[in-house]
N, C-alpha and C positions, 0 to 999 in steps of 0.2 A: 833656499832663496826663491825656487820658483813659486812654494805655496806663498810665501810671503806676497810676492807680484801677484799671483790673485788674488791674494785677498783683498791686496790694497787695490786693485782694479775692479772688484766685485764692488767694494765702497763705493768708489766712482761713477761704476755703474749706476748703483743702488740710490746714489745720490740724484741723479739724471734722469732716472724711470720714474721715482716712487715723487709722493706729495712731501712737502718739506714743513718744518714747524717753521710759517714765516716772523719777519721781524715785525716788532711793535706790539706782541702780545704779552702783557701780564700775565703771573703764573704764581700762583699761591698754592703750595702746599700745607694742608692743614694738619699734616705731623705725621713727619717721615719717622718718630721715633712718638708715642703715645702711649705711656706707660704705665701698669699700677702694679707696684710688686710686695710682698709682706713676705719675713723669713726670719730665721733666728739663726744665731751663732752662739757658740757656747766652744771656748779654750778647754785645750787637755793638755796635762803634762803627764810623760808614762801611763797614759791608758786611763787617768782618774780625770774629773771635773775639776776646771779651776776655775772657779768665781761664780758668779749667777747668769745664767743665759741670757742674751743681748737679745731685742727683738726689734725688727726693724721695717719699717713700712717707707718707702718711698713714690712716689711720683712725678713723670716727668712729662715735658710738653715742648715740643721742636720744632716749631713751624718755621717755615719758609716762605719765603717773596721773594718772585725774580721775574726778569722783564729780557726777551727776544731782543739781542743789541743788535743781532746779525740771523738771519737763516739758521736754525738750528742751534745755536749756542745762545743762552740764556746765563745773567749775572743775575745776584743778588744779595742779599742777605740770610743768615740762621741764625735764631734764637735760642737756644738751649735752657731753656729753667727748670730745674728738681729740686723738689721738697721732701725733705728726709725728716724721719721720726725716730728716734731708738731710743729704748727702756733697757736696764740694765736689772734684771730682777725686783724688787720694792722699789727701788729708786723713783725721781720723777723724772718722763721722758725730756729728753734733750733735742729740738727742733732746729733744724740746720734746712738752711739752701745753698745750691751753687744756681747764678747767672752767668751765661757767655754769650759772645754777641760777634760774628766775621762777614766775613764774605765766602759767598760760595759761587761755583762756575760747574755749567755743563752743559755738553756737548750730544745734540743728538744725531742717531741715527736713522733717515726717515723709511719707512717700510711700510707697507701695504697697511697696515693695519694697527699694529702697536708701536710703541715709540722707543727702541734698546736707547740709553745712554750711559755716558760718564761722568760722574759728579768729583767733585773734590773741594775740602773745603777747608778754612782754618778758625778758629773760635777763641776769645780769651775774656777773661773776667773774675771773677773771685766766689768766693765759699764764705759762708758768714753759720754764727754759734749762738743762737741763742740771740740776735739781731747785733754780734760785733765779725768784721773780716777776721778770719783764720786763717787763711791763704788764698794767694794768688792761684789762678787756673788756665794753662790752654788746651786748645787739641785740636787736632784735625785730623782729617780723612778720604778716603778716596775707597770709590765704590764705581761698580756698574751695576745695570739695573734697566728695568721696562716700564714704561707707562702703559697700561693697558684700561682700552676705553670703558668704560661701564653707560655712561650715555653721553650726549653732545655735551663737551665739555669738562667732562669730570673724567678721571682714570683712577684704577687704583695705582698708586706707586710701590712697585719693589725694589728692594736693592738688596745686594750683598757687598762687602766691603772689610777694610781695613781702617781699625780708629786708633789713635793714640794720645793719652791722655798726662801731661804733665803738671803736679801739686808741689807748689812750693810755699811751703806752710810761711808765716809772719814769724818773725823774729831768727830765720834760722837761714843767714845766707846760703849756707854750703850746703845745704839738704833740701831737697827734693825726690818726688815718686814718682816712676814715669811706670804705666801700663798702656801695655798695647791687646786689641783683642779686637776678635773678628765679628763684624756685626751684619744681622740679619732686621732688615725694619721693611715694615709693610704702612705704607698710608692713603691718604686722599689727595690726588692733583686737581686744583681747578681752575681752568685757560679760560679766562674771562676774555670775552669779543671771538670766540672760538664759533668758528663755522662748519 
């Protein structure tokens, strides 16, 4: 109980001494998740190959917009779009994207020099085959993380975090996939009207 009162009194402090991200500032992140991945999968059953190796390329792009409603807490929005490519051995590749589209909120920390926070967010939208939906999608997430300055205005952003993702394919009420997994993303903060 006592470390808890300092710390929460260290906050207080921290909040009272250091500079604060004031209200009224836009804040675009140009992709806290900015991704280009290529890999292959190939099934075994008892130690042998089954079928032709799957090969898969995807790409994704997660920008953020959010706007200072109060001293250190920032709303807005994230984007989420991936484009998926997978070949199935001679086959011809199969083209798929998911879009998702929420709100997100975070809270910072003000301190001398870099920006600690806490983000959390929720996202939903769908997955399409070849240009028809296949399933519905959400997820959300919750992370902390630092802004750190690189020059006026710009930071890198890091986070670490907890994501959880649920697919509930078209036609199949009672079935759905949920995966959860820890995620590591690094990107670009930029605080326009930033002094």
């Amino acid at each position: 109980m006592k470390k808890f009162l300092l710390l929460s009194l260290a906050l207080v402090v921290s909040n009272v001494l250091f500079a604060q991200l004031p209200k009224g500032l836009p804040i675009l992140v140009g992709s806290s998740n900015l991704g280009l991945s290529f890999g292959s999968t190939q099934a075994k059953y008892d130690g042998e190959d089954v079928g032709d190796k799957t090969k898969t390329t995807n790409f994704n792009f997660s920008p953020i917009a959010a706007y200072t409603f109060a001293e250190n807490f920032a709303a807005g929005l994230l984007v989420d779009y991936t484009m998926t490519s997978e070949k199935e051995g001679d086959a011809d590749a199969v083209k798929g994207s998911t879009f998702m589209v929420g709100p997100l909120a975070r809270y910072y920390f003000p301190t001398g020099g870099v920006f600690p926070f806490v983000h959390g967010h929720y996202v939903f939208g769908s997955m399409s085959a070849e240009g028809e939906k296949v399933a519905g999608i959400s997820a959300w997430g919750a992370a902390v993380g630092v802004d750190v300055p690189v020059s006026k205005g710009a930071f890198v952003d890091v986070s670490l975090g907890y994501g959880n993702t649920t697919v509930k394919p078209e036609g199949y009420d009672d079935y759905k996939e949920v995966t959860g997994a820890i995620e590591f993303k690094v990107g670009l903060m930029v605080v326009l009207g930033a002094k």
